[in-house]
C-alpha positions as CSV (number, residue, x, y, z in Angstrom):
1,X,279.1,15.2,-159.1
2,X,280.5,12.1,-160.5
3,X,281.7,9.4,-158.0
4,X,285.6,8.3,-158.8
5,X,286.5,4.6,-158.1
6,X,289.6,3.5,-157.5
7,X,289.9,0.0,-158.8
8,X,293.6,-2.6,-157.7
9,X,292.9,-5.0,-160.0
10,X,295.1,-8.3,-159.7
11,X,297.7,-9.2,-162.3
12,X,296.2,-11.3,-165.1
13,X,298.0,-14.6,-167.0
14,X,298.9,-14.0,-170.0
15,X,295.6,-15.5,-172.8
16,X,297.0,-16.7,-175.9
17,X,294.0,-18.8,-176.5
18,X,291.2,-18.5,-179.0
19,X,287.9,-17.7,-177.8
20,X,285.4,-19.5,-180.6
21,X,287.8,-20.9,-182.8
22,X,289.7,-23.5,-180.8
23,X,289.1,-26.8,-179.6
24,X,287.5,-26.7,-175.8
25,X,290.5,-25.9,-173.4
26,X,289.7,-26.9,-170.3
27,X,288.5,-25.2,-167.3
28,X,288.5,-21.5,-167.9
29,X,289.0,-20.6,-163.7
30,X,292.1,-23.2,-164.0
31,X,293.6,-21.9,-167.0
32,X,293.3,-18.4,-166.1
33,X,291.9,-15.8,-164.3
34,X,289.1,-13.9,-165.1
35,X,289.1,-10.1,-164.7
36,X,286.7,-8.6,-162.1
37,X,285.7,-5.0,-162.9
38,X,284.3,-2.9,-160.2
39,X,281.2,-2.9,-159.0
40,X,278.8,0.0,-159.3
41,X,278.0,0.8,-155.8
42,X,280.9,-0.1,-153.8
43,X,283.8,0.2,-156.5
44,X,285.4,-3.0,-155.4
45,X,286.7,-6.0,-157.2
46,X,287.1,-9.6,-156.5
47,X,284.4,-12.6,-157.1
48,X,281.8,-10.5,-155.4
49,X,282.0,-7.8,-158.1
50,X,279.4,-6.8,-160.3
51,X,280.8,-7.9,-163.4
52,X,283.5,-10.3,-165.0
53,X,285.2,-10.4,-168.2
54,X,288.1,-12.1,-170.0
55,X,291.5,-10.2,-170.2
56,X,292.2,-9.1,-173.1
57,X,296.1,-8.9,-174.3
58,X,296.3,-6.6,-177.3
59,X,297.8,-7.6,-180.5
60,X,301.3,-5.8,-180.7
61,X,303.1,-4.6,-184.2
62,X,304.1,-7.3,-186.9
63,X,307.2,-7.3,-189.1
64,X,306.2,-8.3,-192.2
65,X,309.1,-9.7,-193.0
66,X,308.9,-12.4,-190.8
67,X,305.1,-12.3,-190.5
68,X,303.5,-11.7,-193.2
69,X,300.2,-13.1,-192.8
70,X,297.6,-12.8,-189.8
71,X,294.4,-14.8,-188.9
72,X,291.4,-14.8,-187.3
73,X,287.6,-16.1,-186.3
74,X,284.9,-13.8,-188.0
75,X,281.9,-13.0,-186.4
76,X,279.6,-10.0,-185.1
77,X,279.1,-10.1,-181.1
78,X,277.8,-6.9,-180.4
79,X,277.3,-7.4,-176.5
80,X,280.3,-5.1,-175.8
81,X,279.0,-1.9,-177.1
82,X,275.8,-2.3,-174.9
83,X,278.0,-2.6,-172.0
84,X,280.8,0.1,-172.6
85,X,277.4,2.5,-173.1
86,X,276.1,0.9,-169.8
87,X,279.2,2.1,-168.2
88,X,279.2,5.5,-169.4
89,X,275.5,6.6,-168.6
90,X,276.4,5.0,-165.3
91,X,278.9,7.5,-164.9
92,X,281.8,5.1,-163.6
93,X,285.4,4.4,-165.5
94,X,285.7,2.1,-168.2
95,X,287.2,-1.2,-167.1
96,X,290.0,-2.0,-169.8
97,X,289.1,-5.8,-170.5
98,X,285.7,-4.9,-171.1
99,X,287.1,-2.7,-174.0
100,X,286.7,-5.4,-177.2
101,X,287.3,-2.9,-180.1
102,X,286.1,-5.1,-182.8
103,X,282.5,-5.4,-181.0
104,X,282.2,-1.5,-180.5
105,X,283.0,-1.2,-184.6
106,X,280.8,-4.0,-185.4
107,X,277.6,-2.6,-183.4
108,X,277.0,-0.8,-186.3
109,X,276.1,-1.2,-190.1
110,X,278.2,-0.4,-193.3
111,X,277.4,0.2,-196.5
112,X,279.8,-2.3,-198.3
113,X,278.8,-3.4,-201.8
114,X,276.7,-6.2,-201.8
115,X,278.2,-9.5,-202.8
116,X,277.8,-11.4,-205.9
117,X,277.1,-14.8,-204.0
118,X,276.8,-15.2,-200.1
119,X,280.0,-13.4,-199.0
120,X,281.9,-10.4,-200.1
121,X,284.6,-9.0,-199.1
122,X,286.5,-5.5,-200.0
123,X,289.1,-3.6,-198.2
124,X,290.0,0.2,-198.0
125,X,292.9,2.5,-197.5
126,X,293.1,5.6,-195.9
127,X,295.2,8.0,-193.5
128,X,295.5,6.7,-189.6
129,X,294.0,9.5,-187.4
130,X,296.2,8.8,-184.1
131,X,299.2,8.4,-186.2
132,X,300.6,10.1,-188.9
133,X,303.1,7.8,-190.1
134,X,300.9,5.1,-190.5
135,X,297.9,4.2,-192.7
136,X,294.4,2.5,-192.3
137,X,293.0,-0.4,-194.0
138,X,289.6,-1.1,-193.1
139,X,288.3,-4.7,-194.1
140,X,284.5,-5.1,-195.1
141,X,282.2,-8.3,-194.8
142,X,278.8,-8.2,-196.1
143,X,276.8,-11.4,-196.6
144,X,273.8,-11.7,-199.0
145,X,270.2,-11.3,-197.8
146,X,268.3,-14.4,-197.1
147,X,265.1,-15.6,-195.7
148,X,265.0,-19.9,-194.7
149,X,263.4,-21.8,-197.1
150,X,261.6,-24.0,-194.7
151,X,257.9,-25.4,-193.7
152,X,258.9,-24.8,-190.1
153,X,261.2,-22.9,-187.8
154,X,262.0,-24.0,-184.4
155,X,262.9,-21.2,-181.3
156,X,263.5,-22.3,-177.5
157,X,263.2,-19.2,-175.4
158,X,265.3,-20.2,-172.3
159,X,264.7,-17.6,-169.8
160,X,266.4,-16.9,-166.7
161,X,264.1,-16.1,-163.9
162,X,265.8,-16.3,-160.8
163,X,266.2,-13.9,-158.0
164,X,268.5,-12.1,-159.9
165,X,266.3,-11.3,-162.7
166,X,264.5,-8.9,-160.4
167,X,267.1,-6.3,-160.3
168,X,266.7,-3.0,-161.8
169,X,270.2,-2.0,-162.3
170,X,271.7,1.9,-162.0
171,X,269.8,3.8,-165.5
172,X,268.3,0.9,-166.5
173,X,264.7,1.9,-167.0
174,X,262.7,-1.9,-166.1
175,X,264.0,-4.5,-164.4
176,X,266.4,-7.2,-165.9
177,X,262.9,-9.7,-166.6
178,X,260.8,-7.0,-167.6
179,X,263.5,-6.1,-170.4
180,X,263.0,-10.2,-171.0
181,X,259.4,-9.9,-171.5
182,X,259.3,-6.6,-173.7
183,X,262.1,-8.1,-176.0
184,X,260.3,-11.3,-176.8
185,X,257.0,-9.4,-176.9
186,X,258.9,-7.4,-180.0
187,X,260.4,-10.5,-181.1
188,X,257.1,-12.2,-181.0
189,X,256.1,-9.6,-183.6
190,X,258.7,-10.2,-185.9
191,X,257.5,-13.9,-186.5
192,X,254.9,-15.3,-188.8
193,X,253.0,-18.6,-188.7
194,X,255.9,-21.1,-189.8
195,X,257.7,-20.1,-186.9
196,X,257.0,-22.6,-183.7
197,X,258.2,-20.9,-180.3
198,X,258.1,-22.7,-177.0
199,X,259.6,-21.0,-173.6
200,X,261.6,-23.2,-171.1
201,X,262.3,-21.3,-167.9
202,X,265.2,-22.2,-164.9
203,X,265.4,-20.9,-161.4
204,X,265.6,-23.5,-158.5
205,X,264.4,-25.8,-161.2
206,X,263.2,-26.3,-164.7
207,X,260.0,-25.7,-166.2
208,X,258.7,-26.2,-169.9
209,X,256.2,-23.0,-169.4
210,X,255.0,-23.1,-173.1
211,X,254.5,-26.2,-175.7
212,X,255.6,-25.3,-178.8
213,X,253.0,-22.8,-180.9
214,X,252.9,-21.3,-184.4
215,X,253.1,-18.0,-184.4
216,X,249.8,-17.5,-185.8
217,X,247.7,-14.5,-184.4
218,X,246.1,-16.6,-182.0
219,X,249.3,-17.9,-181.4
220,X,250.9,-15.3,-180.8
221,X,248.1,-14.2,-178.4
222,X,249.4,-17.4,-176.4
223,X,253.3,-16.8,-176.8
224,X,252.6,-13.4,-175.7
225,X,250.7,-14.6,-172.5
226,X,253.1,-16.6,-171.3
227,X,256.0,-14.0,-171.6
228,X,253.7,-11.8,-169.4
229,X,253.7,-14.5,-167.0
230,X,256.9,-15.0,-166.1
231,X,258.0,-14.7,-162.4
232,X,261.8,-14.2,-161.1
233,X,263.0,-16.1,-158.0
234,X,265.2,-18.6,-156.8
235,X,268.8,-19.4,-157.3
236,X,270.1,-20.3,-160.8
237,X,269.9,-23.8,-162.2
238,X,271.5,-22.5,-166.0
239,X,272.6,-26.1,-167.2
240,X,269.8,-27.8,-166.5
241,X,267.7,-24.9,-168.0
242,X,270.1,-25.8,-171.1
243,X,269.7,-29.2,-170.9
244,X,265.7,-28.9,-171.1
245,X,266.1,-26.4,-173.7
246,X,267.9,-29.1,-176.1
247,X,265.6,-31.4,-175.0
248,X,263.0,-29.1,-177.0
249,X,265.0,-28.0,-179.5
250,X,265.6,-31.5,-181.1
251,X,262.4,-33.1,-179.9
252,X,260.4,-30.7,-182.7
253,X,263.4,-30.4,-184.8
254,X,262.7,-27.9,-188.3
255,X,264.7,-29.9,-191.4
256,X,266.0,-27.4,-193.2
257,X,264.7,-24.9,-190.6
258,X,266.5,-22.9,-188.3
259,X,266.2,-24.6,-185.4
260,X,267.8,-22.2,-182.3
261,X,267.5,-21.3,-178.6
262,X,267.6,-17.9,-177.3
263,X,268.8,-17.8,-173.6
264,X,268.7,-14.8,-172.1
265,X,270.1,-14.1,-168.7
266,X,271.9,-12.3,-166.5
267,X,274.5,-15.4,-166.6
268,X,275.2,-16.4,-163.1
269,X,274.9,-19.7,-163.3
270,X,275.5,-20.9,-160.1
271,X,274.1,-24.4,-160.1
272,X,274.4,-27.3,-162.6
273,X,277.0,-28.5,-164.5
274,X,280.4,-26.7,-163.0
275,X,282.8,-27.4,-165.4
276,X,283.1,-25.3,-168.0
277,X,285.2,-27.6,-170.0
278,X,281.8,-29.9,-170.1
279,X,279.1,-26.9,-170.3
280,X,281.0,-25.7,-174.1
281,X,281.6,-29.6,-175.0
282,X,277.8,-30.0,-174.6
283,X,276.9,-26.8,-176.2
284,X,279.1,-27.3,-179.2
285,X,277.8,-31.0,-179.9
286,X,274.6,-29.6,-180.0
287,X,275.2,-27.1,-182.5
288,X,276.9,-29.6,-184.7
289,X,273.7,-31.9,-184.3
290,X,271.8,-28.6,-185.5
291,X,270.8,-26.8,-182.8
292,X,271.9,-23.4,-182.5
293,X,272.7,-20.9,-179.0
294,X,272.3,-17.2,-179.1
295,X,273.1,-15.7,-176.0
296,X,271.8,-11.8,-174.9
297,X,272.8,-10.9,-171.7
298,X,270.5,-8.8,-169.2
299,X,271.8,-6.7,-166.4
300,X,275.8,-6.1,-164.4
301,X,274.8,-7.4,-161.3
302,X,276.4,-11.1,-161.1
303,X,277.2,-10.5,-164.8
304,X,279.4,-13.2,-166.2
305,X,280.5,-11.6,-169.9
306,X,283.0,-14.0,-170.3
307,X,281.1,-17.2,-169.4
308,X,277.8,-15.9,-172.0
309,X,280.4,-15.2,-174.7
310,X,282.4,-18.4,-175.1
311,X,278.9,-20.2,-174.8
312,X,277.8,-18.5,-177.4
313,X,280.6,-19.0,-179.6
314,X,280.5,-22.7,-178.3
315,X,276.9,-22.8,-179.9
316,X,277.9,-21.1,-183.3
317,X,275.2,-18.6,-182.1
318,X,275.5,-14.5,-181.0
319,X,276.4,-12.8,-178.5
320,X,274.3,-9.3,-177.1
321,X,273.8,-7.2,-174.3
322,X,270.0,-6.0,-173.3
323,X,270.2,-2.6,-171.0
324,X,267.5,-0.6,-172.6
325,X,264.1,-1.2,-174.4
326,X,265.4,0.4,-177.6
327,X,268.3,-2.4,-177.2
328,X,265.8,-5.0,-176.8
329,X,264.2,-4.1,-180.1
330,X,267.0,-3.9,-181.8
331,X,268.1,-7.9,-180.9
332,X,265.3,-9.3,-180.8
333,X,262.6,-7.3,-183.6
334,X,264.7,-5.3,-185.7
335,X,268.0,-7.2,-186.4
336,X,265.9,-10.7,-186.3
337,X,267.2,-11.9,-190.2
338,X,270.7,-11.5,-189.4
339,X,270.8,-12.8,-185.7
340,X,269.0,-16.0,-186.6
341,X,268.7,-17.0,-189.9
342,X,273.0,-17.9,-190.3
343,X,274.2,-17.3,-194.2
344,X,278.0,-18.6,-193.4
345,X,279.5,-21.5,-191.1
346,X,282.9,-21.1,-189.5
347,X,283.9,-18.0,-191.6
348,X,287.3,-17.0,-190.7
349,X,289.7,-14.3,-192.6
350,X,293.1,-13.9,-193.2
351,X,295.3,-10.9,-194.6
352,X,298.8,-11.7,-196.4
353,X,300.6,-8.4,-196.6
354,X,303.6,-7.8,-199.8
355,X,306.7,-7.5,-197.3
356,X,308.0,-5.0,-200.3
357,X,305.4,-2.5,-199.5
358,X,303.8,-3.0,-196.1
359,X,306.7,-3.3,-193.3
360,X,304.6,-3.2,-190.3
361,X,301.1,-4.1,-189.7
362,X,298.8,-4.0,-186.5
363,X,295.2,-5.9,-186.3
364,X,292.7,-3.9,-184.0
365,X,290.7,-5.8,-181.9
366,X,290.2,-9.8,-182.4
367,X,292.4,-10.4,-179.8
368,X,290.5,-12.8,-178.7
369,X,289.8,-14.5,-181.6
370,X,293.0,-14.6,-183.7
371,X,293.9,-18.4,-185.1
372,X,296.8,-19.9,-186.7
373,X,297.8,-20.4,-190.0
374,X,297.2,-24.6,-190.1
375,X,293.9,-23.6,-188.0
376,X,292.8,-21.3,-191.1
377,X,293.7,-24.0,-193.7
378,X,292.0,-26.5,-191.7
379,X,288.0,-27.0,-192.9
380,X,287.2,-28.9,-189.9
381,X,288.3,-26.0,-187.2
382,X,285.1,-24.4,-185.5
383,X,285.4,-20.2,-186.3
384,X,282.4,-17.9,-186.3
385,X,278.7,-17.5,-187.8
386,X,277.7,-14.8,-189.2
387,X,273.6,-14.0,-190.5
388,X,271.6,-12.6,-193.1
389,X,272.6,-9.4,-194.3
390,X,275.1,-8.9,-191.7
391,X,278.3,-6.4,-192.0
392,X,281.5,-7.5,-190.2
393,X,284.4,-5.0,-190.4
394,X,288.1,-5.8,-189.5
395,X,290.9,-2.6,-188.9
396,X,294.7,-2.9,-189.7
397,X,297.2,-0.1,-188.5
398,X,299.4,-0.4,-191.3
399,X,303.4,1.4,-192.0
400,X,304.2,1.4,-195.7
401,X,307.7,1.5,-196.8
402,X,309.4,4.5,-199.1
403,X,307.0,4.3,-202.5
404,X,304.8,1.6,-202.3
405,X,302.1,1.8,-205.0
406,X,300.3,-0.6,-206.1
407,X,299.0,-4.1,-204.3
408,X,299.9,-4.1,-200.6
409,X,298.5,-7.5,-199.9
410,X,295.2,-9.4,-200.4
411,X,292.1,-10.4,-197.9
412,X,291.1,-13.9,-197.8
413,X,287.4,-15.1,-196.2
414,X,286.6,-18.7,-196.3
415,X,283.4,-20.0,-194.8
416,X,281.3,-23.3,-194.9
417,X,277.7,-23.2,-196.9
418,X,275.1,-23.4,-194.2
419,X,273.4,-25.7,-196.4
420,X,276.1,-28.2,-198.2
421,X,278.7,-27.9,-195.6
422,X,281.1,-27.1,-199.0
423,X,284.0,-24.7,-197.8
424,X,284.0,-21.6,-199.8
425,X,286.1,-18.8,-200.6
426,X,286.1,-15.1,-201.9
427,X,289.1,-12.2,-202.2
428,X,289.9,-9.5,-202.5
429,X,292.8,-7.0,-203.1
430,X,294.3,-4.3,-200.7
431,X,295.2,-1.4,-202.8
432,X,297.6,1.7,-202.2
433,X,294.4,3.5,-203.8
434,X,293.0,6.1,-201.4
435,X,289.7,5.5,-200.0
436,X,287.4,8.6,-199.0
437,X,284.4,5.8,-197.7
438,X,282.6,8.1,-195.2
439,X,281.3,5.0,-193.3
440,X,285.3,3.6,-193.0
441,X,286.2,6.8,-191.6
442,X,282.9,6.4,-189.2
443,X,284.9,2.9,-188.2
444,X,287.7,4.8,-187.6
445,X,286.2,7.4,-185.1
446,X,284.5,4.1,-183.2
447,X,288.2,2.1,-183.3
448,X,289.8,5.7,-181.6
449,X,287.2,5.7,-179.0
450,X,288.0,1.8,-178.3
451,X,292.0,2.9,-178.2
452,X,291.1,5.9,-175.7
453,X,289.0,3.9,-173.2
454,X,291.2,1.2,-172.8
455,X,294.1,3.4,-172.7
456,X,295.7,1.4,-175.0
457,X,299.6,1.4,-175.5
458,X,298.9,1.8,-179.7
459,X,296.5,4.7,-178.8
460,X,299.3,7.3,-180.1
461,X,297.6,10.9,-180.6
462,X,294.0,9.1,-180.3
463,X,291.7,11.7,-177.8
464,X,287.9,11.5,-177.6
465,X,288.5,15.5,-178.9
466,X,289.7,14.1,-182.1
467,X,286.9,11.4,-182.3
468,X,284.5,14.3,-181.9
469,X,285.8,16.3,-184.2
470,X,286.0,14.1,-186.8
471,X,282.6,13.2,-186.2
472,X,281.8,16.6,-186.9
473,X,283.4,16.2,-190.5
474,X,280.6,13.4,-191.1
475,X,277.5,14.8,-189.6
476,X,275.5,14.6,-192.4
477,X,276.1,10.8,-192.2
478,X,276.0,10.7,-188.6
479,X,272.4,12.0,-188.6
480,X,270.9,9.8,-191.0
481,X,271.2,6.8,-188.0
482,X,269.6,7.0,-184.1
483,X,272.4,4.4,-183.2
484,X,275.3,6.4,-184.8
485,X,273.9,9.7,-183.1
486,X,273.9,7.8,-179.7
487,X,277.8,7.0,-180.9
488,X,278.4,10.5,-180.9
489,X,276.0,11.4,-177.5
490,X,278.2,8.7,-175.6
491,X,281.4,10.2,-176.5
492,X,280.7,13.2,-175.4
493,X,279.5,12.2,-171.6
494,X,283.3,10.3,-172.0
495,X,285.0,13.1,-173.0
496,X,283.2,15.4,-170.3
497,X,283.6,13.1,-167.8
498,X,286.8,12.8,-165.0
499,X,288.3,10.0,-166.6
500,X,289.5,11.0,-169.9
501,X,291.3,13.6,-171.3
């Protein structure tokens, strides 16, 4: 029998700000409080609790009319899925703010049309499923395939090996540093002899564990050696683990390479730099020098979702979350081109609606990462990275006034040449046209699922009945992927669970 918590969670500020796409903004814990989801075992909250994230304020219903046009960072964080699952084989209720709808969508791949340069864009309409009076537009990203045209590439591996790491949380089949090792042992794979790795390790102190080494067969042999050597303990020095990491990074600096650390961690950091304010300045003036952050989380106990996320977007890097082997592959062996070789700087969208066709719109998900107009027109703004032959997919909720036909609005994505720094741009036009896309309407079922688990206000007729259903509709496509059968697995342990109707 399932265990029910009962969760008082304390009022929250209200966030307005932008999460990777606005200038540092001081202490987070000053600014505003973080949300503290319940713990596993003991179902309480509070700075002990097991996990923390950022509150999330959804984005309500515009009037086109006096807001046409709506903006926001693009990128393709996938951390959230990995944790929502977590949460559901762990048999506990879905904490709200740890609902970010655009992640879950963006977990998976779509089969948009490739593009003609680096970028393309394309956007679909069809019928809203938890609302019959309103339409769907779903808004496709692809980026062009691409390997780095370079003599050398440069990778930190900054592990985590404190006490922490030693954890074996609730299903989670290793512990959080064996899930560490068997991800870069996979990674490790992946490579080929113009990559250079070298591993930098923090506990209680800092430890450059491996020089770096081509990842020739015999040096792989010695990568792979000194992954199976790492041992957890001690409290959590993450900033000076950072700091070292740099150090490396720059001191055998790839030109024209992709030069990148890879921290992984259950993100406690508990000692070091304490300012958050000066932890994302540092980051983000290394990435400007060069130097890349992707950040994969390992673990619930102690973890700090919202700290690994903005430092990741801080560091024009990724964001992911490790709970199984088969998640660690994924990351680190099978999704390598597109989580590290980067394709578009600062890409950002924006979506201009005709106020004569469109009189209401409403963006799902983003919420954290929506900008302003001047911040969209401005080049110099940071927004998100995205990688080589990456999908990113963006929904509206859309009402149309009394016989709109034709152009309902347009889709704008602008992004920076990872080479030139030139800003580009491509478009494309949102048409009354109906869409039958079978993967769109596979976005649509993950977007419901978002709306039900965070019992969102917009949710309307959504139900995890209707997701299944629907599902059902699609299960030739459905089949053809593991991850989008596990989609369909992990809505039905929600839907037979106590928590949802």
């Amino acid at each position: 029998m399932k265990r029910k918590l009962f969760v008082s969670t304390a009022a929250l500020l209200a966030l307005s700000l932008l999460v990777g796409c606005a200038a540092p903004r001081g202490d987070r814990y000053e600014s505003y409080p973080p949300n503290y989801a319940p713990d596993y075992e003991t179902g309480e909250t509070g700075e002990d609790g097991n996990y923390v994230y950022d509150a999330v304020i959804e984005q309500g219903e515009k009037d086109t009319s006096a807001e046409p046009s709506s903006y926001f960072s693009l990128d393709c964080n996938t951390a959230n899925y990995s944790q929502v699952r977590a949460q559901i084989n762990a048999g506990v209720k879905i904490a709200a703010d740890s609902v970010r709808t655009e992640e879950l969508i963006n977990y998976f791949s779509y089969d948009y049309p490739a593009p003609e340069g680096e970028v393309g864009v394309t956007a679909y309409l069809a019928p809203c499923p938890w609302n019959a009076a309103h339409k769907l537009i779903t808004i496709g990203v692809r980026t062009e395939e691409r390997k780095i045209n370079s003599d050398r590439n440069n990778y930190v591996f900054l592990v985590d090996v404190s006490g922490s790491m030693l954890t074996k949380d609730r299903n989670m089949e290793m512990t959080r540093i064996e899930l560490v090792q068997y991800g870069l042992q996979e990674l490790t794979k992946s490579l080929d002899a113009n990559d250079y790795v070298s591993i930098v390790t923090y506990a209680s102190g800092v430890k450059e564990v491996l020089e770096p080494t081509p990842a020739t067969e015999a040096g792989k042999a010695e990568i792979v050696t000194a992954v199976n050597n790492l041992r957890a303990g001690g409290s959590t020095n993450g900033s000076g683990g950072l700091e070292l990491a740099y150090e490396n990074a720059q001191k055998y600096y790839a030109e024209g390479g992709n030069n990148r650390v890879i921290l992984l961690s259950d993100g406690d950091f508990n000692v070091g730099i304490s300012s958050t304010q000066k932890l994302e300045t540092f980051i983000a003036e290394k990435a400007e020098g060069g130097v890349y952050l992707s950040v994969l989380g390992v673990g619930f106990g102690n973890m700090r979702d919202d700290f690994m996320q903005t430092l990741a977007l801080r560091g024009n890097g990724n964001y992911g979350f490790i709970d199984t082997p088969r998640e660690a592959k994924r990351i680190l062996s099978e999704q390598l081109s597109s989580t590290l070789i980067p394709v578009a700087k600062d890409a950002k969208a924006g979506v201009t609606f005709d106020a004569d066709m469109v009189s209401t719109y409403r963006m799902l998900g983003y919420d954290m990462k929506t900008m302003s107009e001047d911040d969209f027109n401005d080049p110099s703004k940071d927004a998100g990275e995205i990688g080589s032959n990456l999908t990113v997919t963006a929904l509206y909720e859309i009402a149309l006034k009394e016989g709109a036909e034709g152009k309902l609005g347009e889709v704008e994505v602008r992004y920076k040449s990872v080479e030139t720094e030139e800003q580009k741009s491509v478009k494309a036009e949102i048409s009354s046209e109906p869409s039958t896309r079978t993967d769109a309407a596979f976005a649509a079922c993950v977007a419901e699922f978002g709306l039900v688990l965070r019992n969102s206000k917009y949710k309307g007729e959504a139900s995890l009945a209707s997701v299944l259903e629907r599902l059902e509709g699609i299960a030739e496509y459905v089949a053809a992927d593991e991850y989008r059968v596990e989609f369909k697995d992990l809505v039905q342990k929600a839907a037979a669970s106590e928590y949802y109707d």
